[in-house]
C-alpha positions as CSV (number, residue, x, y, z in Angstrom):
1,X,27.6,-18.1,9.0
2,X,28.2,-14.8,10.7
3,X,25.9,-13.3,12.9
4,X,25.9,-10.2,14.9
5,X,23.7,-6.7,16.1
6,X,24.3,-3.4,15.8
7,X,22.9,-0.9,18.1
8,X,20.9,-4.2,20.2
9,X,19.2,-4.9,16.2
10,X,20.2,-8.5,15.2
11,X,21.6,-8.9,11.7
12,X,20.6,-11.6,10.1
13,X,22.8,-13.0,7.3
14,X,21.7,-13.7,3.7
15,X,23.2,-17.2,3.7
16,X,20.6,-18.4,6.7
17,X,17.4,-17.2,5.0
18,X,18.6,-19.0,1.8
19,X,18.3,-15.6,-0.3
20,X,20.9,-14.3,-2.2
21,X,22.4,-10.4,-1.9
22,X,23.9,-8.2,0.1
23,X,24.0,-8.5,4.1
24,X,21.2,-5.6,5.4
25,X,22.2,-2.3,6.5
26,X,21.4,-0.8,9.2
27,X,22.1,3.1,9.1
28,X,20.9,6.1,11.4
29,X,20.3,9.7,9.9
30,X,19.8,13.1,11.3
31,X,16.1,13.0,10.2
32,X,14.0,11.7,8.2
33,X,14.4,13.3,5.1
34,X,17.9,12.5,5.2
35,X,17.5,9.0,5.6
36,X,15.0,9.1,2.7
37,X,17.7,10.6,0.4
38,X,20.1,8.0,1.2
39,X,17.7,5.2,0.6
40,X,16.6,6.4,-2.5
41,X,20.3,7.1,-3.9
42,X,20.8,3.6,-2.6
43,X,18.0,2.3,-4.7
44,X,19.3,4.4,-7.7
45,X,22.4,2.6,-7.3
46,X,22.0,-0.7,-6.9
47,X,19.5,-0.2,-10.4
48,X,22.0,2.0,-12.3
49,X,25.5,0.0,-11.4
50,X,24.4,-3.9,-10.4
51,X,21.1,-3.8,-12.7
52,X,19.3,-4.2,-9.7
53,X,15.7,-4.2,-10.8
54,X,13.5,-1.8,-9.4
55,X,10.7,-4.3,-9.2
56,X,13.4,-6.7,-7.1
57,X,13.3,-4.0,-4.5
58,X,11.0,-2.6,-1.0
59,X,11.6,-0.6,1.5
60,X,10.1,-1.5,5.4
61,X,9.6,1.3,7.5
62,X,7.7,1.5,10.8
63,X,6.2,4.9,11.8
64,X,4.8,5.3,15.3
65,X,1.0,7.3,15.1
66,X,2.7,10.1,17.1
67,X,5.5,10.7,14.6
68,X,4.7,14.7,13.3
69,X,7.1,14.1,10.4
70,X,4.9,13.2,7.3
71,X,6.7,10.0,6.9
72,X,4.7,9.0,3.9
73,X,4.3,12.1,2.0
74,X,8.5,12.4,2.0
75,X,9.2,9.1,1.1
76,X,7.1,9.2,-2.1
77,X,8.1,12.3,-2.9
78,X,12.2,11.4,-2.4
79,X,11.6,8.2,-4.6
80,X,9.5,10.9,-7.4
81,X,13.0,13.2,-6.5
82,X,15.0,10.7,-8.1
83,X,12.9,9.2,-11.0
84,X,12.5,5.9,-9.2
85,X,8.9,4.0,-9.9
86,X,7.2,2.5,-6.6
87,X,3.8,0.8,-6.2
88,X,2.6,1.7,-2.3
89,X,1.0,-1.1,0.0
90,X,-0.1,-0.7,3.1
């Protein structure tokens, strides 16, 4: 099992959570929009090329309450962007 951290965040391997895919990625973007984008083309990928399906995925994200970026409203419209369904919890 391989372990390790990037920027002080811990990777955790598939293997030792007994779930199958790839490792997690962690990735830093200019802004937040950005970082939406790639997610999203991400998303498109892994359901267009490895039949990934959409209903197998989530996305995590933290958002502090004094973040002036409207986190929320850009996300959901990225994921509308690129024709990808999402249900929203929070």
């Amino acid at each position: 099992m391989v372990t390790g951290s990037v920027e002080e965040q811990e990777i955790t391997p598939p293997q030792s959570t007994r779930r199958k895919g790839p490792d997690p990625v962690l990735l830093r973007a200019k802004s937040w929009s950005p970082e939406a984008q790639i997610v999203a083309k991400t998303i498109k990928n892994l359901h267009s090329e490895k039949l990934v399906p959409y209903d197998d995925m989530l996305i995590l994200y933290r958002v502090k309450h004094t973040h002036i970026v409207g986190v929320v409203d850009t996300l959901k419209y990225i994921l509308n962007k690129y024709g990808i369904p999402f249900t929203w919890v929070t």
